[in-house]
DRENVEXKOL-970735 format. One record per residue (C-alpha): residue number from 1; residue in one letter; x, y, z. Coordinates in steps of 0.2 Angstrom, whole numbers. Example, Ala and Ser with C-alpha at 12.3 -4.5 7.8 and 13.67 -1.06 7.14 Angstrom:
[1 'A' [62 -22 39]]
[2 'S' [68 -5 36]]
END
This chain:
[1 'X' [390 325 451]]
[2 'X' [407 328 441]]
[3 'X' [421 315 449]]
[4 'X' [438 318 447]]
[5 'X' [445 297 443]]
[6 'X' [462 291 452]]
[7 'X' [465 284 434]]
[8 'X' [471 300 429]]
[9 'X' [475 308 444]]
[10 'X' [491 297 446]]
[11 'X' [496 297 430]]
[12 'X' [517 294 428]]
[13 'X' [516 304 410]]
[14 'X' [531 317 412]]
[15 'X' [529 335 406]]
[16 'X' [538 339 391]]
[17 'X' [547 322 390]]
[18 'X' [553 314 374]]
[19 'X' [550 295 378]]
[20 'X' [545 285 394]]
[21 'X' [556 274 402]]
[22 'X' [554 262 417]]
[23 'X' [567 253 429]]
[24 'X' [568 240 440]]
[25 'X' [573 250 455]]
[26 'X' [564 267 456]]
[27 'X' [546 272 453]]
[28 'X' [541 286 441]]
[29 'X' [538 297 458]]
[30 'X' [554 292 466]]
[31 'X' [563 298 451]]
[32 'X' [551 315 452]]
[33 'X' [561 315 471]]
[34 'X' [577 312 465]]
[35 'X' [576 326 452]]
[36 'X' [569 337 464]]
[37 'X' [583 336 479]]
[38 'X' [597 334 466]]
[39 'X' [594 350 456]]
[40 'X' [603 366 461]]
[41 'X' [587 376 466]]
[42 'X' [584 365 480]]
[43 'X' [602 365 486]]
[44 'X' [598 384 488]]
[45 'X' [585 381 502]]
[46 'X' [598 379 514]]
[47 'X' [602 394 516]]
[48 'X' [583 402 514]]
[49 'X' [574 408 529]]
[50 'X' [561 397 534]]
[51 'X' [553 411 549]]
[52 'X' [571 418 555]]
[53 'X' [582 428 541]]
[54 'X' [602 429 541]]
[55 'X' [600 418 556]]
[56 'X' [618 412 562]]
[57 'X' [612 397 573]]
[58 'X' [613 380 565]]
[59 'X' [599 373 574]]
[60 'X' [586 386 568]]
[61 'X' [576 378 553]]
[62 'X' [578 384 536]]
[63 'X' [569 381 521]]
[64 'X' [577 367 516]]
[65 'X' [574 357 533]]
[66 'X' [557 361 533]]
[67 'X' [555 355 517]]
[68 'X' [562 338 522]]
[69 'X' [552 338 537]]
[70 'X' [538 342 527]]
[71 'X' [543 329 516]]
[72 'X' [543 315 527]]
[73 'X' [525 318 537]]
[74 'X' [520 322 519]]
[75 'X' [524 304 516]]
[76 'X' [516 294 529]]
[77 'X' [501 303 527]]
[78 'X' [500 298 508]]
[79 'X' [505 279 513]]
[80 'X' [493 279 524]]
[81 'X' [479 287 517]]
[82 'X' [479 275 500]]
[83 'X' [479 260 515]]
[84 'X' [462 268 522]]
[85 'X' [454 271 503]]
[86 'X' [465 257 493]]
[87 'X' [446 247 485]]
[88 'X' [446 268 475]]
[89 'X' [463 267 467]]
[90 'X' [471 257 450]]
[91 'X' [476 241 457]]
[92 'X' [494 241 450]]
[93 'X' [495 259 464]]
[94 'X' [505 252 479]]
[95 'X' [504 266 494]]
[96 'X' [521 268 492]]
[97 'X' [518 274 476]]
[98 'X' [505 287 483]]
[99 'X' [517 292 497]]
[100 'X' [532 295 484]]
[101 'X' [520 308 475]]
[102 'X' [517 318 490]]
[103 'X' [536 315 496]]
[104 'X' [540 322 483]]
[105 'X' [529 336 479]]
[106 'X' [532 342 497]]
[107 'X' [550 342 494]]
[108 'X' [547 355 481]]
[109 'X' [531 364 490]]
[110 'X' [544 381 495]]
[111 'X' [557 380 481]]
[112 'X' [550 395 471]]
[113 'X' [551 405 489]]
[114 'X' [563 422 488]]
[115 'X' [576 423 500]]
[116 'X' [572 430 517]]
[117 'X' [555 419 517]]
[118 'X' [538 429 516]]
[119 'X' [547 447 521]]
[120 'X' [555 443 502]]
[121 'X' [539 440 495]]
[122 'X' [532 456 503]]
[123 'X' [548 466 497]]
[124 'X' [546 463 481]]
[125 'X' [527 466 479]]
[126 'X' [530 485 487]]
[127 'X' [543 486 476]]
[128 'X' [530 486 460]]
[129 'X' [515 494 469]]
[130 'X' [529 511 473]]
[131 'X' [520 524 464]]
[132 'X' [539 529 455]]
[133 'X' [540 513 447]]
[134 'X' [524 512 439]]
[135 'X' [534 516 422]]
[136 'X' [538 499 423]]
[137 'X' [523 494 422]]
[138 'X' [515 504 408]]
[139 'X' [516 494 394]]
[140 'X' [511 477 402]]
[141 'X' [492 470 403]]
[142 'X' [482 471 419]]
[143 'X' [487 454 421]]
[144 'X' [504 454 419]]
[145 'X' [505 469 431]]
[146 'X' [496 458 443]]
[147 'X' [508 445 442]]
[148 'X' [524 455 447]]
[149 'X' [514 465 458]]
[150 'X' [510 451 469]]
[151 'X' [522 439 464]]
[152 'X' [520 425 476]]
[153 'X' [532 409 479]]
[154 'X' [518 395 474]]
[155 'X' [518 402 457]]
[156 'X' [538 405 455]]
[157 'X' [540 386 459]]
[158 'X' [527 380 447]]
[159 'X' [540 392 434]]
[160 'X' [555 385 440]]
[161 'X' [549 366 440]]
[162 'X' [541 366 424]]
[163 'X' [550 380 414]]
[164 'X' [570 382 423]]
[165 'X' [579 370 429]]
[166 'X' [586 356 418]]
[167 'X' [576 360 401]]
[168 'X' [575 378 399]]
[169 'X' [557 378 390]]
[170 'X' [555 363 389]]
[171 'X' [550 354 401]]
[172 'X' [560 361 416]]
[173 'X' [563 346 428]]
[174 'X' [552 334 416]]
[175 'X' [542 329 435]]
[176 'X' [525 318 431]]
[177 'X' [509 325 431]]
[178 'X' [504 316 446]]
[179 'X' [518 325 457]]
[180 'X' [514 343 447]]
[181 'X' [497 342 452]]
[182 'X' [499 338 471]]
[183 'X' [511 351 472]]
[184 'X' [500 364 466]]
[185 'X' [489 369 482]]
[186 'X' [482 385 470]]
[187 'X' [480 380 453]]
[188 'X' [473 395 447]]
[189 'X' [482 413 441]]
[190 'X' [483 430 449]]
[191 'X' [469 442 451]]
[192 'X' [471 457 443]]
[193 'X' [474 473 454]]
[194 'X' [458 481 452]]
[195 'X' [449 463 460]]
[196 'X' [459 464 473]]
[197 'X' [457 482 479]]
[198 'X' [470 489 490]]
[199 'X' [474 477 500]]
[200 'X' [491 478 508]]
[201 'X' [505 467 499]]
[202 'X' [504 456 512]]
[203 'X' [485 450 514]]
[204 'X' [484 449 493]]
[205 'X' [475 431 488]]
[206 'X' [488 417 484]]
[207 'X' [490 409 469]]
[208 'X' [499 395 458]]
[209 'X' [501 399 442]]
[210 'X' [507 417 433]]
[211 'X' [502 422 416]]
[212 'X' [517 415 406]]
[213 'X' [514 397 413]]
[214 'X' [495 398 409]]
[215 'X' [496 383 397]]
[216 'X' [507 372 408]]
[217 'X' [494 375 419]]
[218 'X' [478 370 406]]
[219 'X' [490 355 403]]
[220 'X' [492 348 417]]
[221 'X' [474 352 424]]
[222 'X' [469 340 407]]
[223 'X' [480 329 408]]
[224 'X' [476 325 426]]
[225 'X' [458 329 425]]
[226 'X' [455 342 435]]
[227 'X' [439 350 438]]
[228 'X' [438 367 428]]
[229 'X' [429 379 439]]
[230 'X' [431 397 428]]
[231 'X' [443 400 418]]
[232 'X' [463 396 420]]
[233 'X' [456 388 437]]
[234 'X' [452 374 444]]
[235 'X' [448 361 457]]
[236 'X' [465 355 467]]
[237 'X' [472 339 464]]
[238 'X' [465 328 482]]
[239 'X' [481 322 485]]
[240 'X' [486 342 488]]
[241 'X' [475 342 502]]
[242 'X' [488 330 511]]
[243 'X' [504 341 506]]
[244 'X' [495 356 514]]
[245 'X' [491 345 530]]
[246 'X' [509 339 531]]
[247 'X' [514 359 530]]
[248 'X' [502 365 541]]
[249 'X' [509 352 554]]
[250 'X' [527 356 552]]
[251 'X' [523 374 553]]
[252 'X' [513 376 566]]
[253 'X' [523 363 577]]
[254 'X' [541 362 574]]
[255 'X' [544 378 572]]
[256 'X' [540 382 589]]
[257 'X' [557 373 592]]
[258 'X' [566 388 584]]
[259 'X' [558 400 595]]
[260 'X' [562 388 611]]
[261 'X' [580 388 603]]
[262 'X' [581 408 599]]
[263 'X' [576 411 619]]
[264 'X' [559 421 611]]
[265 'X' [549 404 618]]
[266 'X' [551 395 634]]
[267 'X' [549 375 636]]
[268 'X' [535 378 646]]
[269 'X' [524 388 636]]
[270 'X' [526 375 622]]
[271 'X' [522 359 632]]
[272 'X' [503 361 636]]
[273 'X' [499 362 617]]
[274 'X' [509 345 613]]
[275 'X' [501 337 629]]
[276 'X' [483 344 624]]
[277 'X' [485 338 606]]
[278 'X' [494 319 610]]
[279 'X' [474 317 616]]
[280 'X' [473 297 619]]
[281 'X' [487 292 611]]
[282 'X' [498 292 630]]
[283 'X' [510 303 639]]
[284 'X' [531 299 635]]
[285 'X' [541 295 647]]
[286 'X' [553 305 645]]
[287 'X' [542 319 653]]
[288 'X' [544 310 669]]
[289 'X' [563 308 669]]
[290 'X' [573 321 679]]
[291 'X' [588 317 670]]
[292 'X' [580 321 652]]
[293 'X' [581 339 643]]
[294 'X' [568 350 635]]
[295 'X' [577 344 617]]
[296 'X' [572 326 623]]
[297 'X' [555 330 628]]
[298 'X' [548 341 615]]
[299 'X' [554 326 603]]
[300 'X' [546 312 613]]
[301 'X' [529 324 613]]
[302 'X' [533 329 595]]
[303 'X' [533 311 589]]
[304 'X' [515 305 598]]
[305 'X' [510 320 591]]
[306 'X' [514 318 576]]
[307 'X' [508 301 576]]
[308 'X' [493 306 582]]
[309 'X' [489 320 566]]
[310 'X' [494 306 553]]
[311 'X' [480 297 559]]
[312 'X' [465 309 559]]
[313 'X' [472 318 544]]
[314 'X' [470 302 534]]
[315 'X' [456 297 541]]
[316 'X' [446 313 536]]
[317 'X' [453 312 519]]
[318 'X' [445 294 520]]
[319 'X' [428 301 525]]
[320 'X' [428 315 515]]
[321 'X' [435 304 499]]
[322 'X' [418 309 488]]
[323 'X' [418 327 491]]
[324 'X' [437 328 488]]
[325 'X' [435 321 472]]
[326 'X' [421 329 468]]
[327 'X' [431 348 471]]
[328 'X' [419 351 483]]
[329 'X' [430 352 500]]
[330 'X' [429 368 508]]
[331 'X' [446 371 521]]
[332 'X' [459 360 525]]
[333 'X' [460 342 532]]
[334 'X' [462 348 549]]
[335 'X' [446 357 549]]
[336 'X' [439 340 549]]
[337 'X' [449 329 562]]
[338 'X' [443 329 581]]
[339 'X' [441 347 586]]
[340 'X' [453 348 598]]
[341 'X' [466 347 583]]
[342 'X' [462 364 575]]
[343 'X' [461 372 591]]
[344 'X' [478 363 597]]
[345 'X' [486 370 579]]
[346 'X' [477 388 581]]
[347 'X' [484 389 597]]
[348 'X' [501 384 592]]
[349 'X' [499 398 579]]
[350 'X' [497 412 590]]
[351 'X' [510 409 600]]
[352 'X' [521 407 586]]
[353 'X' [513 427 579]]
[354 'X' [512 434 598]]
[355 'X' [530 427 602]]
[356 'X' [541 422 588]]
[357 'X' [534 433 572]]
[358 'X' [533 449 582]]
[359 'X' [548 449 593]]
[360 'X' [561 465 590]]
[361 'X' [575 452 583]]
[362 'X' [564 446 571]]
[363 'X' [557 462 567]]
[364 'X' [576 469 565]]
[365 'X' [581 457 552]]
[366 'X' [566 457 542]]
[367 'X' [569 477 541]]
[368 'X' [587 473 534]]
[369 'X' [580 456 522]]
[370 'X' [566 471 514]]
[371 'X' [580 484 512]]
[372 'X' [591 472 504]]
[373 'X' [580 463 492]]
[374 'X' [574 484 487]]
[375 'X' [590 488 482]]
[376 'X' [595 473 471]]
[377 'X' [577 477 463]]
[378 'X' [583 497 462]]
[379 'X' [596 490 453]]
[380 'X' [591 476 440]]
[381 'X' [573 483 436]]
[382 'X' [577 498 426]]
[383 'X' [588 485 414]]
[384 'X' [572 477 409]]
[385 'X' [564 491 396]]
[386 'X' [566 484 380]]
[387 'X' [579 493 369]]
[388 'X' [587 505 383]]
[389 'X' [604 512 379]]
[390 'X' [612 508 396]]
[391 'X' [627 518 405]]
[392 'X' [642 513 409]]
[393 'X' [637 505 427]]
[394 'X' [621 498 420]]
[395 'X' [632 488 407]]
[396 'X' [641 482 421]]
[397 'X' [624 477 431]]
[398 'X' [620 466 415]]
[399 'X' [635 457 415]]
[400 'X' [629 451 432]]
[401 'X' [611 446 427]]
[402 'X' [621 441 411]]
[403 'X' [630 427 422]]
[404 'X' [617 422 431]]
[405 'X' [608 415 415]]
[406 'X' [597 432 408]]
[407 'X' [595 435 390]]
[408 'X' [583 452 388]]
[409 'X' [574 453 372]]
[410 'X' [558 465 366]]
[411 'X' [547 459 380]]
[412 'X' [546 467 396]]
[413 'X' [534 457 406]]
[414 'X' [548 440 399]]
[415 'X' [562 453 406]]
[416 'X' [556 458 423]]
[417 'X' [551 439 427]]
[418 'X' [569 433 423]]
[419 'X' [577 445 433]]
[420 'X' [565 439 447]]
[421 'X' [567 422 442]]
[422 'X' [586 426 446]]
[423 'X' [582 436 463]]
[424 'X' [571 421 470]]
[425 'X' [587 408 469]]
[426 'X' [597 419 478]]
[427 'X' [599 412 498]]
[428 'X' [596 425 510]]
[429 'X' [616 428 509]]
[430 'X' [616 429 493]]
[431 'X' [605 441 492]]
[432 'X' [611 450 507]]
[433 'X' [629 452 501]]
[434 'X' [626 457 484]]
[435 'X' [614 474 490]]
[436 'X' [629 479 502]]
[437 'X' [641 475 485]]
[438 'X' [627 487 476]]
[439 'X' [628 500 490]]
[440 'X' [643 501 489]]
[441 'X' [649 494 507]]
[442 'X' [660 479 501]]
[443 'X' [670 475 485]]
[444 'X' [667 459 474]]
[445 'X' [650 452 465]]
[446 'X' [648 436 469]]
END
């Protein structure tokens, strides 16, 4: 049976560099990190919706939060995972070194996300699949069409770490390979339409990878060697497996603070799944205290919890180690702890959808996020046909897309991404105030 080796999976090998260097202080993977939360594109996660959009509470998660938060579980289950199988990896591999991969591709695992969360992503693929802007469409390949039809936050942040930010084309944020590959939980491209029947925008198949980063993709699969399984797709990195564990957790979990927070959730209701998921692992005190309050006690259960999933996540991925590398894993992590786990996180999703994702606030603001994101794409897509003589507002709408870094040339699939390449930076205010500017109901782009 084919093997994926460790040799290569962890390679420190930087995409599109010009010369490697070392130092003293930081490891290749830190450096990935420091890139990463220093470049403006993560910045912008501050203000993106994690679940609740244009939310005005400063408690209430947002993308950049969950990212950290993400980051850190993302961590200790990397650390602690290389401890359980460190006989399988290059003995100069500390795990610290394996924790600092998944740090930091966890850091970036929602950086390609559109304002507004996954209401954004939805928005912009009914915006393609609208039977009057199939013009827009005419002269691209099935595939491209697939793309922008389904565009999808995984593939964006592969475009914008590789491609975007820092080297324009070159590189993009010049991360190791090693960090690329855990942060690509789908490392195959789009389906085209007709595969995918007519399914609704938002039940389409993910993916990681569109058609203009193809070969990034080929290259880091070979430099990393990656099992090829058809072609342009292939078996995930294993260290992935952890980033998706360390998001599942966060989102499934945490988030339920929000809803506690937003009055959609009570303490109550949120207690029994963080007792019946601590297990064996003891009850906090704090829950006994009268003098201690629901923020208190949901941290206390949050952290045995927590404690709790780093430990049977890593251990599956210990007993699982050959069929991981293999590419023969079928589901996630937690489908393989104790099974109380996945019912513990499946019951914590459906409160989260019965509660939190169809509650009429939530639904209200999602209404306003889809309208928004519509009309900035009213606006900018028609800009993209090659060679169109543009009217006197339409020269002013290219000013804008001018400023933010667009340069249109003969291509219309290159010109439609770069105008959603600009789109998906935007916060969720951002992108708010600039469709009321385009409406007409306030003065002032930018």
């Amino acid at each position: 049976m084919t093997q994926m080796r460790w040799l290569e999976l962890l390679s420190t090998v930087r995409i599109g560099s010009k010369k490697q260097s070392t130092e003293q202080a930081r490891s290749p993977f830190h450096k990935d990190y420091d890139r990463i939360i220093f470049s403006q594109s993560f910045r912008q996660l501050n203000r993106k919706t994690q679940v609740h959009p244009l939310t005005q509470h400063d408690g209430i998660h947002t993308r950049l939060t969950h990212s950290l938060e993400v980051s850190c579980i993302g961590r200790s289950l990397g650390m602690l995972a290389a401890e359980k199988i460190k006989d399988q990896l290059p003995p100069w591999i500390t795990p610290a070194d394996v924790g600092a991969i998944i740090q930091a591709a966890c850091l970036a695992h929602d950086i390609g996300n559109p304002p507004f969360g996954h209401a954004g992503e939805y928005a912009i693929r009914e915006w393609f699949d609208d039977a009057s802007h199939t013009d827009f469409l005419k002269d691209l390949s099935p595939e491209q069409e697939a793309d922008v039809r389904q565009f999808e936050g995984n593939a964006q942040g592969l475009r914008l770490l590789t491609k975007i930010d820092y080297h324009p084309h070159d590189g993009g944020m010049r991360l190791t390979y090693a960090t690329l590959g855990a942060y690509l939980k789908y490392p195959w491209l789009s389906k085209t339409m007709a595969s995918q029947g007519n399914r609704p925008a938002s039940q389409r198949a993910k993916f990681g990878c569109y058609q203009a980063e193809k070969d990034i993709l080929k290259q880091i699969a070979e430099q990393l060697g990656l099992i090829e399984i058809g072609p342009y797709r292939y078996c995930r990195h294993p260290l992935t497996y952890l980033l998706e564990a360390a998001d599942d957790i966060c989102y499934a979990l945490i988030d339920l603070e929000d809803g506690i927070i937003l009055n959609m959730l009570s303490y109550d209701e949120v207690e029994p799944i963080f007792l019946n998921l601590i297990g064996d692992y003891g009850m906090p005190e704090e829950l006994s205290l009268d003098s201690t309050t629901w923020q208190q006690k949901i941290a206390a259960l949050r952290g045995r919890v927590m404690k709790r999933l780093v430990d049977e996540v890593t251990s599956a991925f210990a007993k699982q180690h050959d069929q991981i590398l293999s590419g023969q894993l079928k589901g996630t992590l937690l489908q393989y702890c104790s099974a109380d786990i996945e019912i513990g996180i499946n019951r914590a999703k459906e409160l989260a959808r019965d509660k939190i994702f169809e509650h009429p606030q939530k639904a209200g603001l999602e209404i306003i996020a889809h309208q928004s994101l519509q009309s900035i794409l009213d606006a900018f897509i028609p800009l993209t046909t090659p060679h169109k003589t543009l009217s006197f507002k339409e020269q002013r709408l290219m000013a804008i897309l001018q400023r933010s870094g667009a340069h249109f040339g003969p291509d219309h699939y290159d010109n439609i991404m770069q105008v959603l390449d600009i789109i998906s930076k935007f916060s969720d205010h951002q992108a708010y105030n600039l469709a009321q500017e385009l409406q007409g109901n306030k003065a002032g782009f930018f």
